[in-house]
C-alpha positions as CSV (number, residue, x, y, z in Angstrom):
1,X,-13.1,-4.8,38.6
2,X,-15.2,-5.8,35.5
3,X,-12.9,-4.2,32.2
4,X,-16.0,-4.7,29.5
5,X,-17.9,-1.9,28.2
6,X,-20.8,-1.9,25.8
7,X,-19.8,-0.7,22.4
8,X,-21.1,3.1,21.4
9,X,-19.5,6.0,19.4
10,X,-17.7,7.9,22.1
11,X,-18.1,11.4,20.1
12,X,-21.3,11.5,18.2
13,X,-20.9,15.7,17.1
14,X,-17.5,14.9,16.4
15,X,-16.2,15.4,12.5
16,X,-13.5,13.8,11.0
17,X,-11.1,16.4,8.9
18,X,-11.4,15.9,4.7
19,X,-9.0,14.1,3.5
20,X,-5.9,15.9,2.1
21,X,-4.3,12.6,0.0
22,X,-4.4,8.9,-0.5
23,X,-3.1,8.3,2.8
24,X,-5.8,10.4,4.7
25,X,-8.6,8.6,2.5
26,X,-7.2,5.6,3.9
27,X,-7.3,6.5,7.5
28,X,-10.8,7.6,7.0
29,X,-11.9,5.1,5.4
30,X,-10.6,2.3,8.1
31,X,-11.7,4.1,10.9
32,X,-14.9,4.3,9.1
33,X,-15.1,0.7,7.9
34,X,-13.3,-1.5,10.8
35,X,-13.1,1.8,13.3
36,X,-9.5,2.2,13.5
37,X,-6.3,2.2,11.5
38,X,-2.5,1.8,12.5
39,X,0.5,4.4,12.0
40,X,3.5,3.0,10.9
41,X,6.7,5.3,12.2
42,X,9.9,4.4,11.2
43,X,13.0,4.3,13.4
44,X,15.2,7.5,12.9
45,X,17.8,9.2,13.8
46,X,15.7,11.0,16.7
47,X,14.2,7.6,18.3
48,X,13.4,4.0,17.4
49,X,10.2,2.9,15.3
50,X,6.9,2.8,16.6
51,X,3.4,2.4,15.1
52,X,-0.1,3.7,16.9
53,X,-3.6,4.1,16.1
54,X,-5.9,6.5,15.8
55,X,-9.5,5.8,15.3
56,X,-10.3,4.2,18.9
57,X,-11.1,6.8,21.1
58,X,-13.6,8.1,18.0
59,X,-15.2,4.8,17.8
60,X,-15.4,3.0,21.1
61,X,-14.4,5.8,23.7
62,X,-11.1,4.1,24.3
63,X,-7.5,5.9,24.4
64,X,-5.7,5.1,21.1
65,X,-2.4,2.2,21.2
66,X,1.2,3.1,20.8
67,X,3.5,0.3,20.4
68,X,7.6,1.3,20.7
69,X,10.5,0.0,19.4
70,X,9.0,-3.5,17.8
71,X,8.8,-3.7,14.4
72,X,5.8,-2.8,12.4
73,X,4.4,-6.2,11.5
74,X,4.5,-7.3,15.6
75,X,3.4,-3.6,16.8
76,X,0.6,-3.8,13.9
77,X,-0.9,-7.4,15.1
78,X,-0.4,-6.5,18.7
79,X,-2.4,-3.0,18.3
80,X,-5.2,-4.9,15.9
81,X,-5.5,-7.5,18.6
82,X,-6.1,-5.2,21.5
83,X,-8.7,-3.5,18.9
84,X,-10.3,-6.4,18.7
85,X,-10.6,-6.7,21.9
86,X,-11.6,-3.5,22.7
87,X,-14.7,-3.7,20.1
88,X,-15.5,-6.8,22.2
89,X,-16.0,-4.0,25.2
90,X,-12.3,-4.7,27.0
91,X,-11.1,-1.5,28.4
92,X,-7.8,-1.3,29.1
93,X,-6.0,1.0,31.6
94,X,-2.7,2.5,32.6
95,X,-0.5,-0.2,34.9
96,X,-3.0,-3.1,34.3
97,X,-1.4,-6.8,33.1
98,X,-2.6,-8.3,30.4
99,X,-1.0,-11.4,28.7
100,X,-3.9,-11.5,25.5
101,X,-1.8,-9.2,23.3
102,X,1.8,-10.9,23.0
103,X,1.8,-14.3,23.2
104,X,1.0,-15.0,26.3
105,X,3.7,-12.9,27.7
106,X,3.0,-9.9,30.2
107,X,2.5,-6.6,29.2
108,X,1.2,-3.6,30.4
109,X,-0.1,0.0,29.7
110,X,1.0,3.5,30.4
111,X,-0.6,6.9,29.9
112,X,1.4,8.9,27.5
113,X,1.8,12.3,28.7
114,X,0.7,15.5,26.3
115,X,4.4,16.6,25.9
116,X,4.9,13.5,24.0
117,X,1.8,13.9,21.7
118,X,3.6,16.7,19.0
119,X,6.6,14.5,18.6
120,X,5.1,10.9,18.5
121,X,1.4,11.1,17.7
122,X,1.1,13.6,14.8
123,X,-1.5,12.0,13.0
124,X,-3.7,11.4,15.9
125,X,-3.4,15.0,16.3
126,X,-4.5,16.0,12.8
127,X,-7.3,13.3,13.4
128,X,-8.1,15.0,16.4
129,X,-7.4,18.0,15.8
130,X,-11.6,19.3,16.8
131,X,-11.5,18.3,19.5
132,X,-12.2,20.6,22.7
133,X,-9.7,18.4,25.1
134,X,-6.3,16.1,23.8
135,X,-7.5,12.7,22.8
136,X,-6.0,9.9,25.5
137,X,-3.2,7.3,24.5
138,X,-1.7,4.8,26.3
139,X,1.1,2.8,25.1
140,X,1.4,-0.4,25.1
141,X,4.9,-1.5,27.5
142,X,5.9,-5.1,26.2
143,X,8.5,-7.5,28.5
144,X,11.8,-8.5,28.0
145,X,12.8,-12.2,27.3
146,X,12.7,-12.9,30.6
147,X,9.4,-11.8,30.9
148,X,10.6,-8.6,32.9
149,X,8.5,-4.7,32.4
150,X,11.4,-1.9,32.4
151,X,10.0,-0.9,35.9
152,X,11.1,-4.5,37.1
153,X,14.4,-5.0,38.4
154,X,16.3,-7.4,36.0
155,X,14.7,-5.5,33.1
156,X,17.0,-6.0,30.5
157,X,18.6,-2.5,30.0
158,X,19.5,-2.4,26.3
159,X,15.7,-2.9,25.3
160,X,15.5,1.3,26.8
161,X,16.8,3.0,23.9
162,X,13.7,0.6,21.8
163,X,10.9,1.3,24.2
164,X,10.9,5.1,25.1
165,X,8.6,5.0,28.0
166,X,6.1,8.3,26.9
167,X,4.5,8.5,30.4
168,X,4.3,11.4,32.7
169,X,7.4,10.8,35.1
């Protein structure tokens, strides 16, 4: 199955929201300028730190990237390298391999379901928020060190409370 797409503005009528502070001029302005920007969430008592982005799905038609449970700096270059990709025309979709994001490791891609959008994706949603139909994510599900997915048996356990799988179970 061929993954590349031509590049085109998935939602032509759609209108970003006005900016509300520095931060939102930011977003705007990236998603504007490079077409997407990266949310940085910090580990808490409710669940570990994740970052996402939100811009993709306005620019090139493609569900945004959530990253769980590594830190920002890795999560940021492994969301801005599948961005790049994805300008490039790459598609990516739930349960494919790909081993161009993390060092040649092995990682795949789930579809996070809508009851996980309120809790994890709140920006996307204020992005979003004109939108007829919830805008599509799919997170990004990195291996263990043994190059295991947490649907694999030998999957390394204690990495579960750092990647939250968000998909529909």
């Amino acid at each position: 199955m061929n993954n590349v797409r031509p590049h085109k503005f998935m939602l032509p009528n759609f209108q970003p929201p006005v900016a509300g502070d520095d931060q939102d001029r930011k977003l705007l302005s990236d998603v504007e300028s490079v077409g997407w920007y990266v949310v940085g969430i910090h580990e808490d008592k409710s669940g570990p730190q994740y970052c996402f982005s939100v811009g993709l799905y306005f620019t090139f038609g493609h569900p945004e990237i959530l990253v769980m449970g590594l830190p920002h700096p890795v999560a940021h270059k492994i969301i801005n390298l599948a961005a790049g990709h994805i300008a490039s025309g790459r598609f990516f979709r739930p349960r494919e391999s790909t081993d161009v994001l993390a060092e040649g490791l092995s990682c795949s891609f789930v579809s996070v379901a809508l009851a996980h959008y309120e809790e994890y994706l709140g920006y996307g949603i204020w992005f979003y928020r004109k939108l007829e139909q919830p805008f599509p994510v799919l997170q990004l599900v990195w291996p263990d060190k043994q190059g295991h997915l947490p649907w694999d048996s030998g999957y390394d356990d204690r990495l579960k409370k750092l990647q939250r799988l968000l998909d529909v179970a």
